[in-house]
C-alpha positions as CSV (number, residue, x, y, z in Angstrom):
1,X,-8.7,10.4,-12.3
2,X,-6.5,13.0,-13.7
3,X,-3.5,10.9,-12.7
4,X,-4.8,7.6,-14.5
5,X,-5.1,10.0,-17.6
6,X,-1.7,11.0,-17.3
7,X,-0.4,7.5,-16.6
8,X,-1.8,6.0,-19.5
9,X,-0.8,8.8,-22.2
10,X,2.4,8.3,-21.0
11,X,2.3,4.5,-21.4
12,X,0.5,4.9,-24.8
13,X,3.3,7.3,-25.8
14,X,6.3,5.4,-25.2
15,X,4.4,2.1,-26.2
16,X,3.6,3.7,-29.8
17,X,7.3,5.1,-30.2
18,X,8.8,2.0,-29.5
19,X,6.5,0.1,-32.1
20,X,6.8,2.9,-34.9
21,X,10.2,3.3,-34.7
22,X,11.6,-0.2,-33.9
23,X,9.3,-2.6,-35.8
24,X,7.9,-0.4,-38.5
25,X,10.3,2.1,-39.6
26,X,13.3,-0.2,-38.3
27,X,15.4,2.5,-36.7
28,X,18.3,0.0,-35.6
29,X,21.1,1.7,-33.5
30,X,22.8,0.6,-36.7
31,X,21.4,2.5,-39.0
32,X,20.7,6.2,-37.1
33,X,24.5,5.8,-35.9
34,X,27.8,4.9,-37.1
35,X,29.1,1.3,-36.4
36,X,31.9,-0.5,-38.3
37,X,33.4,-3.6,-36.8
38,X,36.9,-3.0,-35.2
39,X,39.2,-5.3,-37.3
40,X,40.1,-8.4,-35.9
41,X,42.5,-10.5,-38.2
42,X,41.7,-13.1,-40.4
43,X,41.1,-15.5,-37.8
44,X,37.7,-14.4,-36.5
45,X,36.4,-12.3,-33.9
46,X,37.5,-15.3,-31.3
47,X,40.6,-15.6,-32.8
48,X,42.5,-13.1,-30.0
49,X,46.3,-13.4,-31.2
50,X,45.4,-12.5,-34.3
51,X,43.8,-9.5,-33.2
52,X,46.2,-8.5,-31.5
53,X,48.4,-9.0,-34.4
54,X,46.4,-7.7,-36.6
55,X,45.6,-4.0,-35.8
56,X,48.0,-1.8,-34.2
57,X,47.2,-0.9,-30.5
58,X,45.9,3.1,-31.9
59,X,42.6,0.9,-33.4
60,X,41.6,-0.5,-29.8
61,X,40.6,1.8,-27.5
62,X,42.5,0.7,-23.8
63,X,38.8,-1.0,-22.0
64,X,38.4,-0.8,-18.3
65,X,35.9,-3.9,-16.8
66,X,34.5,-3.3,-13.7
67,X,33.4,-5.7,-11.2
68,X,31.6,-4.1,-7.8
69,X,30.6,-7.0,-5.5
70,X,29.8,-7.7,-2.3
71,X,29.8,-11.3,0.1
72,X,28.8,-13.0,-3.8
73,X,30.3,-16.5,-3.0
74,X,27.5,-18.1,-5.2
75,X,27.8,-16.0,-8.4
76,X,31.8,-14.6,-8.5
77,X,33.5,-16.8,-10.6
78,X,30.5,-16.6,-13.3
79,X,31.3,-13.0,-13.2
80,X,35.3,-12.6,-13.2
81,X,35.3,-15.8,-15.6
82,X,32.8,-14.1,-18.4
83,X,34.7,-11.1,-18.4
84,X,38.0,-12.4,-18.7
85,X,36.8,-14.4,-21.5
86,X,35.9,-11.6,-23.3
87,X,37.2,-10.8,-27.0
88,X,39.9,-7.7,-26.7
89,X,43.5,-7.7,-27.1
90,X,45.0,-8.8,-23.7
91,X,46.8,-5.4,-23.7
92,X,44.3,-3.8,-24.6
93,X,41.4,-4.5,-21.4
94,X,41.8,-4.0,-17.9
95,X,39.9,-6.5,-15.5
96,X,38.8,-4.7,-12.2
97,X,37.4,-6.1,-9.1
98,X,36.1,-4.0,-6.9
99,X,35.2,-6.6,-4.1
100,X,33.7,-4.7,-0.5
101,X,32.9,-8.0,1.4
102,X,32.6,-7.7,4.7
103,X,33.2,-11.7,5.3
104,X,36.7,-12.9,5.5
105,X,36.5,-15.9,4.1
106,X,34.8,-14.9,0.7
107,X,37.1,-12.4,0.5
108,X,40.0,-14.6,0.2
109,X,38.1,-16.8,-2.5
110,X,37.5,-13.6,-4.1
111,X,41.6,-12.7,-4.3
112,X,42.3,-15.9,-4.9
113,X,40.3,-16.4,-7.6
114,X,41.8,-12.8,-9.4
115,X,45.6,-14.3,-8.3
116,X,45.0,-17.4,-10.1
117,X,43.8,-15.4,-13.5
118,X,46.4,-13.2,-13.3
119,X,48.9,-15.9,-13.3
120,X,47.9,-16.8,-16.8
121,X,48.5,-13.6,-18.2
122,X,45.2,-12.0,-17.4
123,X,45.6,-8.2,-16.8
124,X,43.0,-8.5,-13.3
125,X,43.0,-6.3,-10.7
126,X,42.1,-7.0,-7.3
127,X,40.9,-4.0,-5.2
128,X,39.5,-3.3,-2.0
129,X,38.4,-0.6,0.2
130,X,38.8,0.1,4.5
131,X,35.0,0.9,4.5
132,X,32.0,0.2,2.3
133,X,31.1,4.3,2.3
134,X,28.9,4.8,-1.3
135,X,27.8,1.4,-1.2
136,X,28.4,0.3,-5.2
137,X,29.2,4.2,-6.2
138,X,31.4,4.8,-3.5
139,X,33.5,1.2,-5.2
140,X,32.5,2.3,-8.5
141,X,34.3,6.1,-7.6
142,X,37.3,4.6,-5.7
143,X,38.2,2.5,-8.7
144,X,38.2,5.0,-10.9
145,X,41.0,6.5,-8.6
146,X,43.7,4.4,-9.9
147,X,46.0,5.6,-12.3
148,X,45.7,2.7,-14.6
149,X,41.9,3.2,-15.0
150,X,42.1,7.3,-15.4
151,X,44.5,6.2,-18.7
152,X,41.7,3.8,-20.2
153,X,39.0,5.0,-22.8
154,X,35.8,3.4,-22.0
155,X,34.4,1.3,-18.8
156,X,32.2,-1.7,-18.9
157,X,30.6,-2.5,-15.9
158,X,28.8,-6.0,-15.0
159,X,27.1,-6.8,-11.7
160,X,28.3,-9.7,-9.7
161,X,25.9,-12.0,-11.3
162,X,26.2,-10.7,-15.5
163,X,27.8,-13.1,-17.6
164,X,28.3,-11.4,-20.9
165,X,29.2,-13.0,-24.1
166,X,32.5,-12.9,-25.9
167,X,32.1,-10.9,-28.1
168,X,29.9,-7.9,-25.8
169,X,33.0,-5.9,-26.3
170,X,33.3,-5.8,-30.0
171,X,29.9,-5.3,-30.9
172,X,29.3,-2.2,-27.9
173,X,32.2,-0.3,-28.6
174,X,32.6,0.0,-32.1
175,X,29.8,2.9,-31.5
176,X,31.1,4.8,-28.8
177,X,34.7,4.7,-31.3
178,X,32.6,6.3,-34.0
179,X,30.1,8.5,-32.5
180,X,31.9,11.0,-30.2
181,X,28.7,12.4,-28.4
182,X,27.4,8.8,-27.0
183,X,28.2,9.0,-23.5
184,X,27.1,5.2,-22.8
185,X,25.9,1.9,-24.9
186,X,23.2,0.2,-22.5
187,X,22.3,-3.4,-23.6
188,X,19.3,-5.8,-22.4
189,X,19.2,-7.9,-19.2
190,X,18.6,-11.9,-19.9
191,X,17.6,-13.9,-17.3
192,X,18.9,-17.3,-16.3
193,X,16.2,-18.1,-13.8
194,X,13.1,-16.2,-15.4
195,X,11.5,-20.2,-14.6
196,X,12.0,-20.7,-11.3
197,X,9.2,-19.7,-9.9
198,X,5.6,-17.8,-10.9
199,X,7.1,-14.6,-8.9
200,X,10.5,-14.6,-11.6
201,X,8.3,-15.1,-14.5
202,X,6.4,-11.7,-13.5
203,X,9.8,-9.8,-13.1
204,X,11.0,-11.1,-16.1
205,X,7.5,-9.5,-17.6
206,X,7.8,-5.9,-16.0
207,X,11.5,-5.8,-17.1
208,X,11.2,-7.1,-20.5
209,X,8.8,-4.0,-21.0
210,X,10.8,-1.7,-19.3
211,X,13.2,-2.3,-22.1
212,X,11.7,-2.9,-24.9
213,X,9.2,0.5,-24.4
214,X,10.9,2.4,-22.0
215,X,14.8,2.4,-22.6
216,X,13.7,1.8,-26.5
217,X,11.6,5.1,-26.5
218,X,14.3,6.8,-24.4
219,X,16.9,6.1,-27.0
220,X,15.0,6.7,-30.4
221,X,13.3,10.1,-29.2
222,X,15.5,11.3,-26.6
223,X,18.5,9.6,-26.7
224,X,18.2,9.5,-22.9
225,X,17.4,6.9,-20.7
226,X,18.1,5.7,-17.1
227,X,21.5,3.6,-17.0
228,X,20.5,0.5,-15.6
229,X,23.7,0.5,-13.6
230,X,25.2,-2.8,-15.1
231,X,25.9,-4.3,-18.3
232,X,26.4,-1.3,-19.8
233,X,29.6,1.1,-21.5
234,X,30.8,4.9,-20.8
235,X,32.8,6.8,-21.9
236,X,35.6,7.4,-19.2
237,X,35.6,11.8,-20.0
238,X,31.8,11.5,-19.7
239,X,31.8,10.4,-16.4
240,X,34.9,13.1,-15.9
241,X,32.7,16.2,-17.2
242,X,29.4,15.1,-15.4
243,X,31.6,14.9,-12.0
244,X,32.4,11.2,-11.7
245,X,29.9,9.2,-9.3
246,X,28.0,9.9,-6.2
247,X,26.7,8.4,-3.3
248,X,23.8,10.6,-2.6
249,X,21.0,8.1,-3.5
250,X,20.7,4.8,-3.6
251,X,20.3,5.3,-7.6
252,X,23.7,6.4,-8.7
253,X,23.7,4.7,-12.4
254,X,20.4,6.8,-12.4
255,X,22.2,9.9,-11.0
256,X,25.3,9.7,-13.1
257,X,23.4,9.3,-16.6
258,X,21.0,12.5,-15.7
259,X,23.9,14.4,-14.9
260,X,26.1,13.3,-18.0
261,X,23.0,14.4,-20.3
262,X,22.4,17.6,-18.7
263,X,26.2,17.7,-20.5
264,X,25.0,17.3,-23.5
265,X,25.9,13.8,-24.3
266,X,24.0,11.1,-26.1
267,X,22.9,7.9,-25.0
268,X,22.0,4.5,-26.9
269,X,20.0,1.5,-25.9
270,X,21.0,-1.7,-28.0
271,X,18.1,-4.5,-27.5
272,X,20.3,-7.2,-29.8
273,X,23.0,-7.5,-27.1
274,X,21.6,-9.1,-24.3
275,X,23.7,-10.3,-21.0
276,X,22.5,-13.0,-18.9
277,X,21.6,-12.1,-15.4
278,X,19.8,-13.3,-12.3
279,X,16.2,-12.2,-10.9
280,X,15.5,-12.1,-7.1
281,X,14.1,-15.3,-6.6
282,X,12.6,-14.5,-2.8
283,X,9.9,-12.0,-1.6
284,X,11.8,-10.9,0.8
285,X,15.0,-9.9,-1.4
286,X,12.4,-8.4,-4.0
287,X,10.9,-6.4,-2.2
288,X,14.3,-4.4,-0.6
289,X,15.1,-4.4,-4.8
290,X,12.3,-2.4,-5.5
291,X,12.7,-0.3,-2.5
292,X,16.2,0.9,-3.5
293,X,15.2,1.7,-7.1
294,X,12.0,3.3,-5.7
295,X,13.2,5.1,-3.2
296,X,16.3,6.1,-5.0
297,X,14.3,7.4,-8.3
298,X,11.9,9.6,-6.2
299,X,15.2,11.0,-4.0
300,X,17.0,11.8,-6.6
301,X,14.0,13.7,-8.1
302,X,13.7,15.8,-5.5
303,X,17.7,16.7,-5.3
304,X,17.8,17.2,-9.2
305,X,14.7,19.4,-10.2
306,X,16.3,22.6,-9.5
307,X,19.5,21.5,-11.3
308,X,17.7,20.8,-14.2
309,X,15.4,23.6,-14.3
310,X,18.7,26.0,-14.0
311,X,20.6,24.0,-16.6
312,X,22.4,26.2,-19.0
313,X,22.5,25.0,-22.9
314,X,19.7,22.2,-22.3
315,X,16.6,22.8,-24.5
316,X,13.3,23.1,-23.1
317,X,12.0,19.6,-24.4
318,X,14.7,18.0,-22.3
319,X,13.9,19.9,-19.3
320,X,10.5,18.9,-19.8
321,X,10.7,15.1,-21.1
322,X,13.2,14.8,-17.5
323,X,10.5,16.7,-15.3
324,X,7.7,15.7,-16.3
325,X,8.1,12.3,-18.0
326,X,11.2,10.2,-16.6
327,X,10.2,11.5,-13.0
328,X,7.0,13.3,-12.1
329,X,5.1,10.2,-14.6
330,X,7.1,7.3,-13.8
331,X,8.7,7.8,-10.6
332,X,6.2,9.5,-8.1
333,X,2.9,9.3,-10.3
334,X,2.9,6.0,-11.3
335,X,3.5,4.3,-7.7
336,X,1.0,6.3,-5.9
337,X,-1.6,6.0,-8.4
338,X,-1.6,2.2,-8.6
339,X,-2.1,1.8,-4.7
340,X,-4.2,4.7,-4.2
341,X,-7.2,4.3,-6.9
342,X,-7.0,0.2,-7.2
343,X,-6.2,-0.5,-3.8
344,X,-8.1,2.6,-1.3
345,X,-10.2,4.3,-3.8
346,X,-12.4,1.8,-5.7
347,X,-12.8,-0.7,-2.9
348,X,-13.9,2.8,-0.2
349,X,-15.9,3.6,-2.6
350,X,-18.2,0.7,-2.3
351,X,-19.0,1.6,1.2
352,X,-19.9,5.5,0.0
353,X,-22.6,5.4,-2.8
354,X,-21.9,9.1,-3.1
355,X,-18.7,8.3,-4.4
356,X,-19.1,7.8,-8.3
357,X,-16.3,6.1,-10.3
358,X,-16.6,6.6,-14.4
359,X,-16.3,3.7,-16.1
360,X,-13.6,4.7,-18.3
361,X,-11.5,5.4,-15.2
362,X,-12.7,1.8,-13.5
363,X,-12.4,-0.1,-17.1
364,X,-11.3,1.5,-19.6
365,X,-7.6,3.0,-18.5
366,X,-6.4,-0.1,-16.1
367,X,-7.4,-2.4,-19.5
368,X,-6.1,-0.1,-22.0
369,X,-2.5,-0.5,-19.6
370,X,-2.9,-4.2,-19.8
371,X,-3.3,-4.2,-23.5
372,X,-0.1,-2.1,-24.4
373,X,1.8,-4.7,-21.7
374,X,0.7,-7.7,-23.5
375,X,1.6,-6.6,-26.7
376,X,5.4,-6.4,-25.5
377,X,4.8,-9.7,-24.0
378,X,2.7,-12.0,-26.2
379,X,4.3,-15.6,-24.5
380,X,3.2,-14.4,-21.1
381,X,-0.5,-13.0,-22.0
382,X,-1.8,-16.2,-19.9
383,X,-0.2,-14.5,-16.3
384,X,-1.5,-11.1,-17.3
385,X,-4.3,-11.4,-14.6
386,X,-1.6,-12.6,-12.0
387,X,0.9,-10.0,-13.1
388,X,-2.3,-7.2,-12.7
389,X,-2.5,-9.0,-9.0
390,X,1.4,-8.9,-8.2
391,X,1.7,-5.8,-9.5
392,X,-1.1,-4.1,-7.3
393,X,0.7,-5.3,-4.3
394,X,3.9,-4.4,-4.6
395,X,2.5,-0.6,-5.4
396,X,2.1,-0.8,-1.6
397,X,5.8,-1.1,-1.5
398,X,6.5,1.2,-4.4
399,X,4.4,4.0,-2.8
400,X,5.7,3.9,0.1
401,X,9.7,3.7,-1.2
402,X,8.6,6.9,-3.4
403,X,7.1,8.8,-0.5
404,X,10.6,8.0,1.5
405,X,12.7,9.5,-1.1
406,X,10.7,12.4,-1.6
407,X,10.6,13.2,1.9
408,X,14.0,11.7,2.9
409,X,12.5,10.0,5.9
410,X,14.8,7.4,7.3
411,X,14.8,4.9,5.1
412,X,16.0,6.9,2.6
413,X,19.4,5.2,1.8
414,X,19.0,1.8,3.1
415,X,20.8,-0.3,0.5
416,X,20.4,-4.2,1.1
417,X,22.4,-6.3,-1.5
418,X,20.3,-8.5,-3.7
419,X,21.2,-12.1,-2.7
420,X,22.1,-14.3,-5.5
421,X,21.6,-18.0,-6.6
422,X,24.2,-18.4,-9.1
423,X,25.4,-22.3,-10.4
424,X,22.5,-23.3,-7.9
425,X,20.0,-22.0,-10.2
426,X,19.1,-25.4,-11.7
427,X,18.7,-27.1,-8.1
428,X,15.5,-27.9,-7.0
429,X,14.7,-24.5,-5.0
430,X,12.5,-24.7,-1.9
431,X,8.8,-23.4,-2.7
432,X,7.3,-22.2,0.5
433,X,3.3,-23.6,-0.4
434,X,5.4,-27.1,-0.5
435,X,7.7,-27.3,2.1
436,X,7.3,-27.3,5.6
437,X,8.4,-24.5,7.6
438,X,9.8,-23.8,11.4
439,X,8.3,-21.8,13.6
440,X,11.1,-19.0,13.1
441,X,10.4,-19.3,9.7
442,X,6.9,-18.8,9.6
443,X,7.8,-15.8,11.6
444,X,9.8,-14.6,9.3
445,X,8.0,-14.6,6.1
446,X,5.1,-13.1,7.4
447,X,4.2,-9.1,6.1
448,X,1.8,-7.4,8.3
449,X,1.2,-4.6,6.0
450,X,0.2,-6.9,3.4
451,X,-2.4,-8.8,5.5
452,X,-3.6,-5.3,6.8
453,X,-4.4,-4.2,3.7
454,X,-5.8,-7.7,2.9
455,X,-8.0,-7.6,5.6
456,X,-9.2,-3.9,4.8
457,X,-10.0,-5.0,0.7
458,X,-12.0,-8.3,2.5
459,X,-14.2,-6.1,4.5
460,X,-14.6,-3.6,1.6
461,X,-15.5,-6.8,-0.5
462,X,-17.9,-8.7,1.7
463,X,-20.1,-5.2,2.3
464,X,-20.4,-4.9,-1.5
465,X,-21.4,-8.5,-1.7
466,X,-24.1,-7.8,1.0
467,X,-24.9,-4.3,1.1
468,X,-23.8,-3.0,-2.0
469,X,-24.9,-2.1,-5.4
470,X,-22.0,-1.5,-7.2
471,X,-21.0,-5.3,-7.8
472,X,-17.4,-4.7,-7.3
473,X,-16.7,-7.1,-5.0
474,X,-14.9,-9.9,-7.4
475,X,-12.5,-7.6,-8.1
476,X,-12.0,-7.0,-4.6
477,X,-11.7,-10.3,-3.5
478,X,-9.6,-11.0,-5.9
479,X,-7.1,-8.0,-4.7
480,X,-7.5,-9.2,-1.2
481,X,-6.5,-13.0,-2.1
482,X,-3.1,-11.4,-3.6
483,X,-2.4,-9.4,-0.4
484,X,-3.0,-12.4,1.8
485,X,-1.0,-14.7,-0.7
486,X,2.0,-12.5,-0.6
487,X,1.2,-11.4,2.9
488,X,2.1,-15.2,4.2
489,X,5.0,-15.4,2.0
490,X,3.5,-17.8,-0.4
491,X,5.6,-16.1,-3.1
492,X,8.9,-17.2,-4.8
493,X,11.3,-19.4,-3.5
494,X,12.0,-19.8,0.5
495,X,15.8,-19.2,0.1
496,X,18.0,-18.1,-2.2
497,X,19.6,-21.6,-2.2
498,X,22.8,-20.8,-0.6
């Protein structure tokens, strides 16, 4: 019980900062920092000759883009092509593709692809590596090893499947030009196949509040928040001072951005830019997703606490808001509550009428949760109940991912690439409750831990309905429906539509 209380003051805190200090006292990014558009000519901000003509090269910075990828033949030219279409004087931005495949022949698309941009003038780089050590940090490091990316400014770096606008550029870095102590400009995920299925709709839920409460509390109190590791800007000497990247979890955007503001350096979360991007539309790929960011959190917790503790120069409140609230709260607290109490607790309890549950902790906290979700998410109040239902589930997941890293058991740095869709994303997609299966398939999709637990919340459920006095047992059901949905696959599309 003393977890849900500190679960939900935590929610109710970051909810109410958000509110206050976005929609009632209207504390912009523009407004608490400095931002002046960079001067772009009379022609307009897509008018790219006369930018360059315009200012002299000393008034735009020298822009690295970044490109880490892996085996994405559905989703790399919507990548490349967004970022070489991006606003900047040509001499002025550095394209870099940092492409680890392992298959031959998407590797040659790949290089291809770069070769043919480069022949119309488009500074791109095309860079591999021998091995794939460092997974996306171990890329992201060795990129930064060239001597044409040590001499840029600033870094942008987009995921395989972010498509930023035109104009991402000159709208992020005008406040990292004119505030010297922002580190990095972190802007909002959009995604381009939030309607695919019910399982997409629900991410899109949990990550639309995740940035509008989270990073958006983050930045107005702290100026601190997790980098999201994509669609993003640093400051190339930020990464310098907080010793470049690292492969020693499976969460190095999470790693690097802890280290940089143990530094000193500011962060800045801007909600108005927002990049289009791609969810995982399969259980399966989901759930390896939240298993690396899981995992990855709780690990890096656990390699970080004395660091920060011994931090010279860092006041107390930060050692305390990164401690306590961005990783004891959200990363360890928060996914082995939810499984615990809703999942073990409540429905044991029905089965041991010495075990008392206040209603407060039964009602009150779980609702009061809900509430400060739907508010963020007004269009979706209608799946609440099924996002409640997902959610619960995938705390299995969660818990166990957080137990992993904090123990470093041996899954602590699996890293599976999130497969992608791409131009596909509009095709009819194969539902698995509508289309038949193989065998091997069937196999396949099936989660015995889900339909263990499923069976466990069933038995709990029927001897309330029977026996019991508590009257619990629609809830329970309802719990035990979800695990046996999800534990048959019946979640999400059957492929990712290759």
């Amino acid at each position: 019980m003393a977890m849900s209380v500190v679960l939900v003051l935590e929610v109710a805190y970051m909810s109410l900062v958000s509110l206050v200090a976005i929609k009632l006292l209207r504390r912009l990014p523009e407004r608490r920092y400095k931002w002046e558009p960079i001067a772009v000519g009379s022609g307009g901000v897509d008018d790219e000759e006369a930018a360059g003509a315009a200012c002299g090269p000393e008034e735009f910075p020298l822009v690295l883009v970044q490109i880490p990828m892996y085996n994405e033949k559905e989703v790399y030219k919507l990548s490349i092509g967004a970022a070489c279409a991006l606003t900047w004087p040509p001499d002025r931005i550095i394209i870099q593709v940092l492409d680890d495949s392992t298959d031959p022949a998407i590797k040659d698309l790949v290089e291809l692809e770069c070769k043919d941009l480069a022949r119309k003038n488009i500074n791109i780089k095309y860079e591999i590596r021998g091995n794939r050590k460092g997974y996306k940090a171990g890329a992201l490091k060795k990129g930064m090893e060239h001597t044409y990316a040590q001499q840029c400014d600033f870094v942008a770096i987009f995921d395989a499947d972010f498509q930023p606008e035109s104009d991402f550029l000159l709208r992020t870095i005008p406040f990292l030009v004119h505030n010297p102590k922002i580190a990095l400009v972190q802007t909002r995920w959009e995604f381009v196949n939030y309607d695919v299925c019910l399982m997409t709709r629900i991410q899109k839920m949990s990550l639309d509040y995740h940035f509008k409460v989270e990073q958006e509390s983050g930045s107005s109190m702290h100026a601190f928040f997790g980098f999201n590791g994509t669609a993003g800007v640093w400051r190339l000497s930020a990464i310098n001072e907080a010793g470049g990247w690292k492969d020693r979890t499976t969460v190095e955007d999470m790693d690097l951005a802890v280290r940089a503001s143990l530094k000193g350096w500011l962060f800045l979360y801007v909600g108005d830019i927002r990049v289009k991007s791609e969810l995982p539309s399969t259980f399966k790929t989901y759930r390896y997703q939240q298993h690396r960011w899981t995992c990855g959190a709780a690990n890096l917790f656990r390699k970080m606490a004395k660091e920060i503790v011994k931090s010279k120069g860092v006041s107390i409140w930060k050692k305390l808001h990164l401690l306590y609230s961005f990783f004891f709260v959200r990363r360890v607290i928060a996914p082995l509550l939810t499984f615990l109490f809703y999942c073990i607790v409540i429905p044991l309890s029905v089965m041991v009428p010495e075990v008392s549950i206040p209603v407060w902790g039964m009602v009150y906290i779980p609702t009061a949760i809900t509430i400060m979700n739907a508010i963020r998410n007004p269009r979706s109040l209608h799946l609440m109940p099924l996002w409640i239902l997902f959610e619960n589930v995938m705390s299995m997941h969660r818990m166990r991912a957080a137990l992993t890293g904090l123990f470093e058991t041996m899954y602590v740095n699996e890293w599976v690439v999130t497969e992608k869709v791409g131009d596909h994303v509009n095709d009819k997609l194969e539902v698995p409750l509508l289309e038949p299966l193989k065998p091997t398939d069937c196999v396949e999709r099936i989660y015995i831990p889900e339909l263990v637990v499923a069976f466990y919340l069933l038995v709990c459920a029927s001897y309330d309905f029977v026996l019991g006095a508590k009257h619990y047992y629609l809830f329970i059901y309802l719990q035990a429906f979800a695990f046996v949905v999800l534990g048959f696959g019946f979640a999400g599309t059957s492929t990712p539509c290759s």
